[in-house]
C-alpha positions as CSV (number, residue, x, y, z in Angstrom):
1,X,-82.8,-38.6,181.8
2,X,-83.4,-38.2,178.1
3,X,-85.9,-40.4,175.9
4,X,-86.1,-41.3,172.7
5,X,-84.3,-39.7,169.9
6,X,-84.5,-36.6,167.8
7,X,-86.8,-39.1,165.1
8,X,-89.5,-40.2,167.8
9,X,-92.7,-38.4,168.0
10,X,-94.5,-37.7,171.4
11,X,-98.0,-36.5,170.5
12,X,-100.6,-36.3,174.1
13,X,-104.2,-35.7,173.2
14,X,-106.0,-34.6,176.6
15,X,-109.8,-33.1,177.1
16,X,-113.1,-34.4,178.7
17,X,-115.0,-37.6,178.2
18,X,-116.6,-38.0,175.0
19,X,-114.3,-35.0,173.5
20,X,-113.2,-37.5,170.8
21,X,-109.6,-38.3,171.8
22,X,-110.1,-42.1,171.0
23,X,-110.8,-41.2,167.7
24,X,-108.0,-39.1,166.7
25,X,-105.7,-41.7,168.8
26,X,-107.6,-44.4,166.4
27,X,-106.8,-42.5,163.3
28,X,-103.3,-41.6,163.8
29,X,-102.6,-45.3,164.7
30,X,-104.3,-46.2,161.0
31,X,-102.8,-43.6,159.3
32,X,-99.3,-44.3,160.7
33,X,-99.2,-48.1,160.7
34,X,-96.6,-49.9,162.5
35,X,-94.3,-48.5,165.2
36,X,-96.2,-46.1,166.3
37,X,-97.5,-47.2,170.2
38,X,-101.0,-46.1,171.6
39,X,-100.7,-45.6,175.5
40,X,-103.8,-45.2,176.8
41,X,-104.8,-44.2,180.2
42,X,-108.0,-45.9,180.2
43,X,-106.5,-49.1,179.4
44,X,-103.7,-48.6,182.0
45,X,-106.3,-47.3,184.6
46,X,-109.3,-49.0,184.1
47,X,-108.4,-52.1,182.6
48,X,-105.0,-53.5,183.9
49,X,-104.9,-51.7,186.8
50,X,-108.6,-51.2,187.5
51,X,-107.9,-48.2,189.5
52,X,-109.4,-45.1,190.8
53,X,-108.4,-41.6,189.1
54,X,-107.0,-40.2,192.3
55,X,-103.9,-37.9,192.9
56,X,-100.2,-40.2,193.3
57,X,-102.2,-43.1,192.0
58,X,-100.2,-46.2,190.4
59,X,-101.2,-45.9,187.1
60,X,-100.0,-42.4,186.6
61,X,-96.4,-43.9,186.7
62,X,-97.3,-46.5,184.8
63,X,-97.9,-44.4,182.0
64,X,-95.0,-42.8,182.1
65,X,-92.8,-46.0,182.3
66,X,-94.6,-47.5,178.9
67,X,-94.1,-44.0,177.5
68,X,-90.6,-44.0,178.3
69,X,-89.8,-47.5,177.0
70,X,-91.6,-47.2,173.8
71,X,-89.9,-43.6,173.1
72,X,-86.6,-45.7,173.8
73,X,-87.5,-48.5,171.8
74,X,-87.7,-46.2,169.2
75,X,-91.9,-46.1,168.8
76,X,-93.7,-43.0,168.1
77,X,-96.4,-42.6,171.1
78,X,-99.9,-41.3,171.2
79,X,-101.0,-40.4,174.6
80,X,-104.6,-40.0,175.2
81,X,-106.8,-39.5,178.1
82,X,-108.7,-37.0,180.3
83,X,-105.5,-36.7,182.6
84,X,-106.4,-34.2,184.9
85,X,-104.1,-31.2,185.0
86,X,-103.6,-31.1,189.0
87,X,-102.9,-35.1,188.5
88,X,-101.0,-36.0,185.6
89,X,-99.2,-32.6,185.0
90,X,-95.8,-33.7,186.4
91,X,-95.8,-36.9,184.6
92,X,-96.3,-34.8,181.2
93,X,-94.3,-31.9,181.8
94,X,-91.6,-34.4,182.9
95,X,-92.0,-36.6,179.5
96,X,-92.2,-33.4,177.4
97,X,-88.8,-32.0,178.9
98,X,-86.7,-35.2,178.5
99,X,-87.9,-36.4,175.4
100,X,-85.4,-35.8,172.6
101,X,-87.9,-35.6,169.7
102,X,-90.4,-33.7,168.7
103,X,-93.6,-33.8,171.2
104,X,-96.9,-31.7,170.8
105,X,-99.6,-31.6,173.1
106,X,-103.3,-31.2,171.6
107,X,-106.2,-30.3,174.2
108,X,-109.8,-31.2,172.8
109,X,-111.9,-28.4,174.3
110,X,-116.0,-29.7,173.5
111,X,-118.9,-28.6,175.9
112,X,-120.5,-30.7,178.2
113,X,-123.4,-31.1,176.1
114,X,-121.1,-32.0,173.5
115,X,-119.9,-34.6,174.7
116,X,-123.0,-35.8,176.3
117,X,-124.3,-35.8,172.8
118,X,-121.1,-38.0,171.3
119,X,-121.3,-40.2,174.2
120,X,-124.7,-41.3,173.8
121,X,-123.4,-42.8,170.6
122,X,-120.5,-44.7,172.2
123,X,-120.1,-48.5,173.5
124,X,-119.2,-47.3,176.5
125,X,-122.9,-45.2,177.0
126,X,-123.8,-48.9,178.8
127,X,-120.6,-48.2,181.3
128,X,-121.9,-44.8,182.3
129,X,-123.9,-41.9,182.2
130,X,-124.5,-38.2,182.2
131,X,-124.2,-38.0,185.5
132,X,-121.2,-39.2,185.9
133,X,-119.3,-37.1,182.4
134,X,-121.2,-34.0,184.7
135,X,-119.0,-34.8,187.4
136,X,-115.8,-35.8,185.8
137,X,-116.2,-32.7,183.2
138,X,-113.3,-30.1,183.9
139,X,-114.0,-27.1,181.3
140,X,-110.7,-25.6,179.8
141,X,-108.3,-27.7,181.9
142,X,-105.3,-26.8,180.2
143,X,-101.8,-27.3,181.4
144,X,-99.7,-24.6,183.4
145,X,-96.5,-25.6,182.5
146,X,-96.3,-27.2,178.8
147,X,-98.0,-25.3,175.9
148,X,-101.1,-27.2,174.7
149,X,-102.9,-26.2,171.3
150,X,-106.2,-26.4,171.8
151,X,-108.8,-28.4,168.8
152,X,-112.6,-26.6,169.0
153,X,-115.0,-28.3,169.2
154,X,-115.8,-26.9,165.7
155,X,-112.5,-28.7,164.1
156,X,-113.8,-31.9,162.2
157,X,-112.1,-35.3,162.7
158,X,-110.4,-34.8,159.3
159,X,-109.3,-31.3,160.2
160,X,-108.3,-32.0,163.5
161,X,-106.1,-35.2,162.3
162,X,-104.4,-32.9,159.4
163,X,-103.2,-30.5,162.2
164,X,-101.7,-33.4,164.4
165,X,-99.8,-35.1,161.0
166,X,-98.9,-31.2,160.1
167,X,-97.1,-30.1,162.9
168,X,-95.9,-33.2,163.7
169,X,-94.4,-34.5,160.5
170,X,-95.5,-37.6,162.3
171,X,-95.8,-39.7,158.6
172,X,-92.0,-38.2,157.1
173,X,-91.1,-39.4,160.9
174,X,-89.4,-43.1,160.7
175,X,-89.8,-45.4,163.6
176,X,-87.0,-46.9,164.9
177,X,-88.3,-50.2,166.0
178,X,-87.0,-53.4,164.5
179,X,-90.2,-54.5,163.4
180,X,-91.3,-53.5,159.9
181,X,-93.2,-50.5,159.5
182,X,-96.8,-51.0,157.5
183,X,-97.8,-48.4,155.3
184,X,-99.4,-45.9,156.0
185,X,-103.2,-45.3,154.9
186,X,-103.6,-43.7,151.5
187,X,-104.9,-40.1,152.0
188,X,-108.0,-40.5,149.8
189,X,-108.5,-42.7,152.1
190,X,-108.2,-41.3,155.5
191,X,-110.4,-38.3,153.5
192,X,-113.4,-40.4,152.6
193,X,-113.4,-41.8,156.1
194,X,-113.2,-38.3,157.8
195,X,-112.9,-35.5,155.6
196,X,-116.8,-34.6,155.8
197,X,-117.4,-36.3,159.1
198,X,-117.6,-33.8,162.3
199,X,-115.8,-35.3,165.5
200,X,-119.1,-37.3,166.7
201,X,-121.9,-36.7,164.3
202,X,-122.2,-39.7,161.7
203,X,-118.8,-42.2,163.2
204,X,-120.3,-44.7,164.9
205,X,-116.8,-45.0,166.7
206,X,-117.5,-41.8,168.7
């Protein structure tokens, strides 16, 4: 069934723990503003569910039915999460096919030490540690069936964000919510905040 509208936005940002997809999520929300909606699978998952990452589990269609509604409601979406290829691929390939707008997948491809690195600067370094982001890590994971572009782990936050706004058009993109968009962020201003930053090395928020 389609979703959405040829002027809603579907943007999916996948890759490992501590690959810096909360980040980019963050920053697109900020330099967006209103009407844009932030699905996140750690939120549905861990927090309102408090479920297990296992094959057919419930949040997996849970995600896909806030997706769905917000798309229909006439909200830009961010996806983000680690969403394991043999786990979530259905879901996305299924959102990607019916959505009427434009959708872009992003896979944030960082090493294990990487990540180890940004997670050590995280909140959620008390929740759990290397040896758990060891076993979780899945290197290249990419999608069979829906063409991801792939960020290196080279690409800085301000980089990485002006690639996702780029192909996107996400900011000439109007929401079709009937709540009032906020501007969005002046670009000096998302540029002092990340232009010389790389994803994880002075952001406190990594």
């Amino acid at each position: 069934m389609p979703i959405g509208s040829d002027q809603t936005r579907l943007i999916v940002l996948r890759g490992n723990s501590g690959a810096g997809k909360t980040t980019v999520a963050t920053e697109l929300r900020e330099a967006y503003g209103r009407g844009l909606a932030w699905v996140s699978q750690d939120l549905i998952r861990r927090i309102i569910l408090k479920e297990r990452d296992r094959p057919g589990a419930p949040n997996i269609g849970l995600i896909d039915q806030v997706a769905r509604y917000s798309l229909n409601h006439g909200y830009h979406v961010v996806l983000d999460g680690i969403f394991y290829a043999d786990r979530y691929e259905l879901m996305l390939a299924a959102l990607n096919h019916d959505h009427c707008g434009v959708s872009r997948f992003y896979y944030l491809d960082v090493s294990m030490d990487e990540s180890l690195r940004r997670h050590a600067t995280r909140p959620q370094a008390a929740d759990f540690g290397p040896d758990d982001m060891r076993q979780w890590h899945r290197a290249g994971d990419l999608l069979s069936t829906v063409r991801e572009q792939v960020i290196p782990e080279a690409s800085t936050l301000h980089q990485t964000i002006s690639t996702i706004l780029a192909e996107t058009r996400l900011l000439q993109a109007q929401a079709c919510s009937p709540t009032t968009r906020v501007p969005a962020a002046p670009a000096a201003t998302i540029a002092r905040r990340a232009g010389r930053v790389r994803m994880g090395l002075s952001d406190d928020r990594y």
